[in-house]
N, C-alpha and C positions, 0 to 999 in steps of 0.2 A: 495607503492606496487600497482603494478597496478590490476583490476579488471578482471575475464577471464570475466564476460557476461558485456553485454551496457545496459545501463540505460533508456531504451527506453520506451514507452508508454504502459503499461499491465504489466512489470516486477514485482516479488515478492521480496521486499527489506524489510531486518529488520535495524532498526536502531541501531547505535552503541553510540551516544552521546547525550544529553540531557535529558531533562524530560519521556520520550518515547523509550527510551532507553531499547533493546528489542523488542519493538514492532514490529508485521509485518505490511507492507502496499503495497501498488498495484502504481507504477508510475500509474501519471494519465496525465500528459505533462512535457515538459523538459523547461527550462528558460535558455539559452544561450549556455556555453558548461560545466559548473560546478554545475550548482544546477536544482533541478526538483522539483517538486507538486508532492504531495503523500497524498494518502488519506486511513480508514481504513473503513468507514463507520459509527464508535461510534464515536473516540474522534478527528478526523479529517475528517470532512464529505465533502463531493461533493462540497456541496454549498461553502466553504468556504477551499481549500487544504491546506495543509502546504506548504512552498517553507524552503526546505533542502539542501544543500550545499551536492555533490555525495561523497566527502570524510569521510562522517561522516554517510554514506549508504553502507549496505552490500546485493548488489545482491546476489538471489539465482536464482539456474536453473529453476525457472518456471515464462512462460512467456505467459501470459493469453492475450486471446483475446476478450478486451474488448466489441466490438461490439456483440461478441456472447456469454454475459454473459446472455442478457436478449434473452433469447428465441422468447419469444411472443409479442419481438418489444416495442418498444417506448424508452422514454431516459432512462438512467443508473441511477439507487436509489441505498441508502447507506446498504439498506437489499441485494443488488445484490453483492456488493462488500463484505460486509461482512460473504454473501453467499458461493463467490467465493474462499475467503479467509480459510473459515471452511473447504470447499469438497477438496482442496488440502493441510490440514494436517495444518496452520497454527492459529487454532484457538485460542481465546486468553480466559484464566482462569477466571473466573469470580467468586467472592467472592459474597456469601448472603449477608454479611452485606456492610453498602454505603458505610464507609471508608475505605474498603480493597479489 
């Protein structure tokens, strides 16, 4: 099946396979023509992206412009994305207790 949006750099993709399955995430760069870097801020930070294969990624229509996450300038932090990620509806639930 193919994809209506591209998988381009700022895109809000949730995952459909693995561990993280559900999750949303924000492309953050593309690796050839089948797999990209994604990152959430908590469990796939900046410093360190996932590289996810797009078949196993479900674009949604929103498509952030990274450069103008951070307002008041300087490089992109994992508070920024996961900032970013919250004020367009994709926040992710978070349990009081550590195991859940």
């Amino acid at each position: 099946m193919k994809e209506p949006f591209s998988f381009e750099r700022g895109r809000v993709v949730e995952s459909t396979q693995g561990r993280d399955r559900g999750g949303f995430f924000l492309v953050i760069g593309t690796e050839g023509t089948d797999c990209v870097r994604i990152a959430d801020g908590r469990t796939h930070r900046l410093a360190g992206p996932k590289k996810k294969k797009i078949k196993h990624l479900r674009a949604k229509p929103v498509l952030l412009n990274l450069d103008a996450i951070r307002p008041e300038g300087g490089p992109i932090q994992d508070s920024d994305l996961r900032r970013a990620l919250e004020d367009n509806g994709f926040a992710v639930e978070r349990s009081l207790c550590k195991g859940g």
